[in-house]
Every structure is written in C-alpha cells, then in structure tokens.
C-alpha positions as CSV (number, residue, x, y, z in Angstrom):
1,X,92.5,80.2,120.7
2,X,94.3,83.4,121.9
3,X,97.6,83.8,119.7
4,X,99.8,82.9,122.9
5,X,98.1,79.6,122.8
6,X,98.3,78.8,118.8
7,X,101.6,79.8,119.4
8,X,102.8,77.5,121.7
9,X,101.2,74.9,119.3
10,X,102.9,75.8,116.7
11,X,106.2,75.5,118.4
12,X,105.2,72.0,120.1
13,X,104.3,70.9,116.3
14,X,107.8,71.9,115.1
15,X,109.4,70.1,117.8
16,X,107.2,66.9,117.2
17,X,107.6,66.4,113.9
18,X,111.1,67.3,113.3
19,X,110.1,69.2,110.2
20,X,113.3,71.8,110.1
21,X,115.0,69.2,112.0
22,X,116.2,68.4,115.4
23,X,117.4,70.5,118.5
24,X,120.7,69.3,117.5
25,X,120.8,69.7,113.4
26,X,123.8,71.5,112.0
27,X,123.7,72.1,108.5
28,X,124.9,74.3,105.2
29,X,122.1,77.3,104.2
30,X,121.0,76.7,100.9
31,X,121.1,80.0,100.1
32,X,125.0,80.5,101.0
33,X,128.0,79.2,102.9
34,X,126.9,79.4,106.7
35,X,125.3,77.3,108.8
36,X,121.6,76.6,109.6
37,X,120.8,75.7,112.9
38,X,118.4,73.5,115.3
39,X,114.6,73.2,115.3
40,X,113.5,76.0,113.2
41,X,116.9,75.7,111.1
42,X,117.4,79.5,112.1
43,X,120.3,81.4,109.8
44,X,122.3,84.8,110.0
45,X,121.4,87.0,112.6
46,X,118.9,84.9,113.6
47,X,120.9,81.8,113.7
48,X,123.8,84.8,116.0
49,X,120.9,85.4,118.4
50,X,120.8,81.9,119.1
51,X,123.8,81.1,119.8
52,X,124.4,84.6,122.1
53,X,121.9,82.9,124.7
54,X,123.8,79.8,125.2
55,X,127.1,79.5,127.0
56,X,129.8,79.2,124.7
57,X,127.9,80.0,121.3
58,X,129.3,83.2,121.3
59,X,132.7,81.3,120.0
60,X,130.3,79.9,116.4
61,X,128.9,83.5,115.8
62,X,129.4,84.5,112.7
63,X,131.6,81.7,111.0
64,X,130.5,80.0,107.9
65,X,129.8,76.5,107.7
66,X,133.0,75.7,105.5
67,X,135.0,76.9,109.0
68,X,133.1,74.9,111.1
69,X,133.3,72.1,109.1
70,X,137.2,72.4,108.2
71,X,138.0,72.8,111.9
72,X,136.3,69.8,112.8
73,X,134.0,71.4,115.3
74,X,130.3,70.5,113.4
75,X,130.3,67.6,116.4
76,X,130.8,69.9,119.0
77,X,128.4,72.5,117.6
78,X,125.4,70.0,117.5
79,X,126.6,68.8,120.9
80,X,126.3,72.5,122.1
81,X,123.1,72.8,120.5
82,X,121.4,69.3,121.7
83,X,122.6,71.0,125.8
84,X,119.5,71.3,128.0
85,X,121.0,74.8,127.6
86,X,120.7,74.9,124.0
87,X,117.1,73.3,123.7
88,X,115.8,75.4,126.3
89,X,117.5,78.7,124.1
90,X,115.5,77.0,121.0
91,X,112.3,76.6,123.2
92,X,112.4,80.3,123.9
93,X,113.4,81.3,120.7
94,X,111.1,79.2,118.9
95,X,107.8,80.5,121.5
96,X,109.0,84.2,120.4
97,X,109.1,83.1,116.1
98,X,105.9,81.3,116.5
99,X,104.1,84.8,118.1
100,X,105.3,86.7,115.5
101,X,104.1,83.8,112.1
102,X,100.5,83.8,114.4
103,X,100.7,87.5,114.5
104,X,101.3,87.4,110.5
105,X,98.8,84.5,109.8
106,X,95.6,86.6,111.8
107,X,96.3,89.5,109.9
108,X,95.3,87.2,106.4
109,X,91.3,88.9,106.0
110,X,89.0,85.7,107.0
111,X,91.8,83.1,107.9
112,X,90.8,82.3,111.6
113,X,89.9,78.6,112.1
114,X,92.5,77.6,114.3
115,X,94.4,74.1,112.9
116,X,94.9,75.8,110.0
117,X,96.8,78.9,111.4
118,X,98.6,75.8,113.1
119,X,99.3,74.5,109.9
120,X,100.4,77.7,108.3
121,X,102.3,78.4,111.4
122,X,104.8,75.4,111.5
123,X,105.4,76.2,107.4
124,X,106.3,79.6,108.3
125,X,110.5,79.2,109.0
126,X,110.7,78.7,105.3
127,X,109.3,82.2,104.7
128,X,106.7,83.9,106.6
129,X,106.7,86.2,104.0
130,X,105.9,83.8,100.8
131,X,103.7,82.0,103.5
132,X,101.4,85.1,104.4
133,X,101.3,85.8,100.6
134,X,100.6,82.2,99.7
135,X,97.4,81.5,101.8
136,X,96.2,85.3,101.1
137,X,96.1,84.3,97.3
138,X,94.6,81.4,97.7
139,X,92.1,83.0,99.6
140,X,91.5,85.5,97.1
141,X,91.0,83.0,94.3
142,X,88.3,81.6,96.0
143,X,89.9,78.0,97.8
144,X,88.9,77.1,101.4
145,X,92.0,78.0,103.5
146,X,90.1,77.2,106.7
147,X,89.5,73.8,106.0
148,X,92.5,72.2,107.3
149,X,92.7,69.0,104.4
150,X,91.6,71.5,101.5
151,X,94.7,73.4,102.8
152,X,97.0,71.2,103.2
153,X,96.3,69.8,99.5
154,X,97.1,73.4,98.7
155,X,100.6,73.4,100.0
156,X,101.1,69.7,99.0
157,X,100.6,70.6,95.2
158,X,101.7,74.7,94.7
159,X,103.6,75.6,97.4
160,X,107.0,74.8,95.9
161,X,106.2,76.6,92.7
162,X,105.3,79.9,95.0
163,X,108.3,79.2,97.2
164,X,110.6,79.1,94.2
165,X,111.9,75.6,95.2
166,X,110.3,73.8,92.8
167,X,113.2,71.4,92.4
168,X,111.9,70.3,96.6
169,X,108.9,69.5,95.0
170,X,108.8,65.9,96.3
171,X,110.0,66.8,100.1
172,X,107.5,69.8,100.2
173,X,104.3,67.1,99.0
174,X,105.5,65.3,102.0
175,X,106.1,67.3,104.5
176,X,102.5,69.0,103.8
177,X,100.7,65.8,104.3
178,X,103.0,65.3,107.7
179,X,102.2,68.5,108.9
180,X,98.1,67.8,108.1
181,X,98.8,64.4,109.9
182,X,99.8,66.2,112.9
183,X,97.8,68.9,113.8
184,X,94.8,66.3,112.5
185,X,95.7,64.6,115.4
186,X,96.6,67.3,118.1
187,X,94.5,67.7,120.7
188,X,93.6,70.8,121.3
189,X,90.3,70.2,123.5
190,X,91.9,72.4,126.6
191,X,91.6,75.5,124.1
192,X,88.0,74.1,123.6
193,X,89.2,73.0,119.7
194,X,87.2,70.2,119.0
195,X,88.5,67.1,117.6
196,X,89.1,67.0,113.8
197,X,87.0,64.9,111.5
C-alpha cells in the first residue's frame, strides 16, 4: 500500500471505531485545563487549527475548558463540531495527521507489513512520538511487530507502562484488542491486502 492509501485507512479506522471519540466529543485534556476535541481528540494548537477551518470556531480558540464549560457553551461546541462543516474540517484534518503517523511508522527499520502500520497508525493521537519509539524497541528486542496479533498483544500488555499511563491500564488492554478487531476485519483487497487469518 502507498502511504496515501494506509493513510486514508488509518483515518477510516479512527472514525469506525470511535477510539478518541466521536466527531462531536468535547472534553477536558488530561494533561491541563483546555479542551480536547472530535475524532482524533486534537488539543492546543492543534485542537486552534481545527476550529480556524470551520465557521464560527474562531470564537472557542484558545479558551480553556473551565470557560467553556462555566458559560454553558460545551452543547453548542459539540453541536459546532458534529456540523457537516465540522466533520468534513475533522476529515481533512484527520487525512493530513494520518500521512504524517504513516510517514513516522515507515521510517521504523523493517516495520512494513501493512495492518500493522494500520494498527500503529490509529494508536498514534496518543503520541506518535512514544508510538514510533514503542514498536522500534520492540523490534529491537527481537518481538514480531509485523504480525498484526503478536502486535497487538504488545500494546495490550506494555503499552501503558511506556506511555506513562499506567493507571489506563484497563482501557489501553481494550482498546488494543478493538483496534486488532478492526483492522482484522478491514478489507483491504482493492490495495491487493489479502484477507487476514
């Protein structure tokens, strides 16, 4: 698959299964007092660049969540966001995130079997960073990061310890057997991707 294509996969997958939530989720960073926003749950200037491509974001840029929430306007946020306007911002956003985690993944030495950069990919909004680092240890120590189960063990058992987030522990173990579950089942014959056994 050409990154454009494992790309557009990953964004599809992200938008299927609802992993960093829906076009119209609104809620508090965990890392400070400002707001994390629709299907990628993009924050800061990320989360500005966002709302600068839809009509009447502009007015949200750069408020914390505490504002948003004391005026009463969290409804009317997730309302802007959930706009054909706003999914079709997220769409493009999302399609140029995705090039840029594929980008990342295919620079990992021997990680090229493509459900697994799939998989890696739709990880990659909590940190493409810890991601990229993650899979290139694992590599190094030997386990099979282009086998798409072996992987997704991998993340289901270590990746909240590497992340830092060990206290998610329990939602990380699921959402790495949900992600397997997906792109087990994608089809992704048009790329010529056979089907996964």
């Amino acid at each position: 698959m050409t990154n454009e294509e494992l790309a557009k996969e990953i964004a599809n997958g992200l938008i299927d299964g609802g992993f960093e939530g829906g076009f119209d989720a609104v809620s508090c960073s965990t890392a400070g007092d400002y707001p994390s926003l629709g299907c990628s749950q993009w924050e800061g200037g990320r989360a500005d660049d966002l709302l600068s491509r839809i009509e009447g974001g502009d007015y949200y840029i750069g408020r914390t969540y505490s504002d948003i929430d004391a005026s009463g306007e969290l409804d009317a946020l997730s309302e802007l966001l959930d706009s054909e306007q706003g999914q079709d911002a997220q769409r493009e956003k999302l399609a140029e995130d995705t090039l840029d985690y594929v980008e990342a993944l295919t620079d990992i030495e021997c990680f090229d079997d493509s459900r697994a950069i799939i998989y890696a990919g739709i990880w990659c909004p909590t940190s493409t960073y810890v991601v990229t680092h993650f899979i290139a240890r694992m590599a190094g120590r030997g386990e099979k990061v282009n086998d798409l189960y072996t992987l997704a063990i991998i993340f289901k058992e270590e990746y909240a310890r590497a992340a830092g987030c060990e206290e998610y522990a329990e939602g990380y173990a699921n959402r790495a057997m949900g992600t397997y579950n997906l792109v087990r089942e994608m089809d992704l014959s048009e790329y010529g991707v056979p089907e996964y056994d």
